[in-house]
Steps between C-alpha positions, in 0.01 A plus 500: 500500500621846384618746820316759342212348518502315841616883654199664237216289635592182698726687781085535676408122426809387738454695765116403539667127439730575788244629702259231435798218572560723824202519623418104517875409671821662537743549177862506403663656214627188326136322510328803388746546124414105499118590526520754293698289255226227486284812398714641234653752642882530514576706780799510628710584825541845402125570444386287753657591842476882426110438451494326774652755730282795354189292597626452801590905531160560383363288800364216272695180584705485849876324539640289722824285478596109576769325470467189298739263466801735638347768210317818608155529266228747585116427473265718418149528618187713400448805723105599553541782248689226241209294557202803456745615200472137355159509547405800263758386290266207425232760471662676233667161342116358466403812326779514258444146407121517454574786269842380342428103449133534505377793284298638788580844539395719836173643493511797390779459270709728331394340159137529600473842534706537156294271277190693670618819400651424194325196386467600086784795411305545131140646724 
């Protein structure tokens, strides 16, 4: 998958996926590129962990460390306000996809109040 793209319009998609992962059990860098991965996306360190620590500045996801097998790895959980952000994320998500995949646009609609208005140019 292109960087421009995955920056353009996926960059949103993985942090609701984080979120989401986040919000059911804790999460580790490493496991989330390889969830991620099974999805498609190729995310790497560099994209990852900084994400990660801006949610986590934001107030979204909360950190704490363990050491695992003589290796320091830090977990992160969903705060409340991750978990209400997630929330109308999926709002918003179910909206775009009823509209995007589905052909069912909002009522009213942009293109309603067009094709009302300007329904046959030649009258």
């Amino acid at each position: 998958m292109n960087e421009l793209l995955t920056k353009m319009f996926f960059g949103g998609f993985v942090r609701m996926h984080v979120l989401y992962h986040a919000v059911r059990e804790p999460v580790f860098g490493v496991e989330m590129m390889e969830e991620l991965g099974r999805h498609g996306y190729e995310v790497g360190a560099g994209t990852l962990y900084p994400m990660l620590h801006q949610l986590e500045k934001a107030g979204y996801l909360s950190a704490h460390s363990e050491v695992i097998a003589g290796k320091r790895r830090k977990y992160y959980r969903t705060t409340p306000a991750g978990e209400e952000a997630l929330e109308q994320a999926k709002i918003k998500l179910g909206e775009l996809v009823s509209e995007v995949l589905h052909d069912k646009p909002p009522t009213p609609s942009i293109r309603t109040d067009r094709s009302e208005n300007h329904q046959n140019p030649n009258t």
